[in-house]
C-alpha positions, 0 to 999 in steps of 0.5 A: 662771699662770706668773710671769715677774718672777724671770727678766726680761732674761735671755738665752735660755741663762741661763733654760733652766738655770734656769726651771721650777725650784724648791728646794721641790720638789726639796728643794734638789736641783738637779733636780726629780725624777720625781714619780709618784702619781695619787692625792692623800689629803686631810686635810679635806672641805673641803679636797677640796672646794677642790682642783683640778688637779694637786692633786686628781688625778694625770690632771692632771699631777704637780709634775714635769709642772708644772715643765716647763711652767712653764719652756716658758712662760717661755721663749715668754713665753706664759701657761701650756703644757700638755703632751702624749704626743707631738708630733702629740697637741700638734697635734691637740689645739690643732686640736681645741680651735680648730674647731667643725663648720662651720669652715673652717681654712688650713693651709701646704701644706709641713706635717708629713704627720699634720696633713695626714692628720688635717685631712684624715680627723678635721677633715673628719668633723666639717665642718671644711673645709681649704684649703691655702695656698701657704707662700709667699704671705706677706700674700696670705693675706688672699685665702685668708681666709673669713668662717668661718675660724677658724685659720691654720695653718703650720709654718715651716720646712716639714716636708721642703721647709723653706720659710720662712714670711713669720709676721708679715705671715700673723699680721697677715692671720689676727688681722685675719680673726678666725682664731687663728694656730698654728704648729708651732714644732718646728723652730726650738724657743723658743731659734731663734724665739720665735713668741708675740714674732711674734704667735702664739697657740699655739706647738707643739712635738714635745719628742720632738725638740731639747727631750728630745734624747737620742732617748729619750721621746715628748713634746709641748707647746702653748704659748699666748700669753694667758691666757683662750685658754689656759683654754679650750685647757686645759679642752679637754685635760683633757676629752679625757683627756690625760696625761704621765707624770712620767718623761717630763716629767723627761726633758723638763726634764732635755734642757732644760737643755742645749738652747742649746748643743746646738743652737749645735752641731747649727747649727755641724755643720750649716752645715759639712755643708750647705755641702760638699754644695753643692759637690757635683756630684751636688747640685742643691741644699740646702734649709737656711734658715741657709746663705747663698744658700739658699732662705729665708735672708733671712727666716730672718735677719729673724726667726730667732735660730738654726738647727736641724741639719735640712734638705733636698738634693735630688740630680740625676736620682737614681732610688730604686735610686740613693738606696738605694745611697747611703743601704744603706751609710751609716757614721755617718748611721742611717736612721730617721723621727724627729730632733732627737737627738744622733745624725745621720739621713737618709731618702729623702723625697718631699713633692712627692706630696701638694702641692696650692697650688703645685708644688715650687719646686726639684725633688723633695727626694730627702733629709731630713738631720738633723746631730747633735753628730757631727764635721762631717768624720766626717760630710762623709766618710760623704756622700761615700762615699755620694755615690760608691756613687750615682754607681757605681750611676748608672754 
């Protein structure tokens, strides 16, 4: 298990550059290197006998593996982490390792489309029933709650809708229900919000995106608040065969270690863009929980300690021709599915389609906009030819 004692009282910036480190490892470098193997050579019977884990077999993970671990359980303050190929395998194994046939879950009707698809399809196929909740409810929950409710689940901002959830009051409902709270944290990382703090049990992360932040490996983790919960979670993980290369997991600690500074940039960058569009007249309005007067803010203030570079516009009566015509021509901003990285991206989204608990509050969110480390007026000039070519084809 992990031991926190070496780092206590540090601020956030100090222990991503130093947690999950280890001179013995990395044999005085800086940096643990990639260690690859899947077999361990034993010197005695007994000794095989007495391994486990990663030291009996490389499936278990490798000493880079466990580095990164480590340092993402230290900084949650859970009692260990596990770590995944990519971020929806986080979240299907953290489901997985919480139902069994007969269940029934709640998951926030704002999350990411493949956890819906998969309580949806897998969940279901094994008698696991799914309500969603409205991300809004807040303690209401409590209504929503069943005697066979074994997890909440929610994700909060939410995914292309960015509503920000009221996390304590629904952890307050879920814990006193008997379910296990998740949350996939991937928006806010463990440096924005700490969700264990906020009583969460199993914190989840795509590090594909903020963590690894250079667009260039696929990478999950599921951090987990107490130490029999993470047993049964880890036994569960092993069982299913999952696995992470050590070159991946070095990509990980290697994108940790500048993971604070980027995202003081990537909110600075953003704030700066979210508010010209909001001036903008094509604009009806912006989704980003961090910018004053935005739908949220008020409880991303209460709970949140930053922000990330993503969120949400939703332009005026812009048809799908429209949006094309805006997005086809952009300079800087590419167009592609993930985000997180250095680079700026934006796609055309409509999460309004497959909303079930409430409609959509402001409207159809026509953009998904992630700023990257890009100059913010590099970035405010390519919207706003964009904006132009949208309003020549509306002419």
């Amino acid at each position: 298990m992990t031991d926190h004692s070496s780092h206590t009282g540090a601020q956030a910036q100090t222990l991503v550059t130093h947690v999950g480190r280890d001179a013995k490892l990395s044999q005085g470098l800086v940096s643990i290197p990639p260690y690859r193997g899947s077999t361990v050579l034993f010197d005695t019977v007994e000794q095989m006998k007495g391994a486990s884990g990663h030291r009996a077999y490389g499936r278990w993970g490798t000493p880079t593996n466990r580095a990164l671990e480590r340092a993402l359980a230290e900084l949650e303050g859970g009692a260990n982490a596990m770590l995944t190929p990519s971020g929806l395998s986080a979240i299907t194994i953290a489901l997985l390792a919480s139902v069994k046939p007969g269940d029934h879950i709640l998951v926030s009707d704002s999350v990411y489309p493949p956890t819906r698809t998969f309580c949806d399809t897998v969940l279901k196929q094994m008698g696991v029933a799914t309500t969603y909740y409205d991300p809004l409810v807040g303690a209401g929950i409590k209504d929503l709650l069943q005697p066979n409710t074994s997890v909440v689940y929610t994700e909060s901002p939410g995914s292309g809708t960015f509503e920000v959830q009221d996390i304590p009051a629904i952890c307050a409902a879920a814990h006193a229900a008997g379910a296990r709270f998740l949350m996939d944290n991937t928006w806010g990382t463990a440096l924005c919000f700490n969700a264990l703090r906020h009583g969460v049990d199993l914190s989840i992360h795509s590090l594909t995106k903020y963590v690894v932040g250079h667009s260039d490996a696929l990478l999950g983790a599921i951090v987990v608040r107490d130490r029999e919960v993470y047993r049964q979670v880890r036994g569960f993980h092993g069982a299913m065969g999952i696995t992470v290369g050590p070159d991946d997991a070095f990509l990980g600690l290697r994108g940790l270690r500048t993971l604070a500074v980027r995202l003081r940039q990537h909110q600075e960058n953003a704030l700066a863009v979210a508010q010209w569009l909001r001036e903008q007249p094509l604009v009806r309005e912006v989704l980003y929980p961090a910018l004053p007067g935005a739908p949220g803010h008020e409880l991303w203030k209460r709970d949140f300690e930053g922000a990330s570079g993503l969120f949400g516009v939703i332009l005026k009566d812009a048809s799908d021709g429209a949006v094309a015509a805006m997005l086809d021509g952009m300079r800087w901003f590419g167009m592609g599915f993930s985000w997180g990285g250095f680079e700026s991206l934006v796609i055309p989204v409509k999460p309004g389609g497959y909303r079930m608990s409430s409609p959509l509050r402001h409207g159809e969110a026509c953009l998904r906009i992630h700023v990257g480390l890009e100059h913010p007026q590099d970035l405010i000039a390519d919207l706003r030819d964009g904006l132009q070519r949208l309003q020549a084809y509306r002419d």
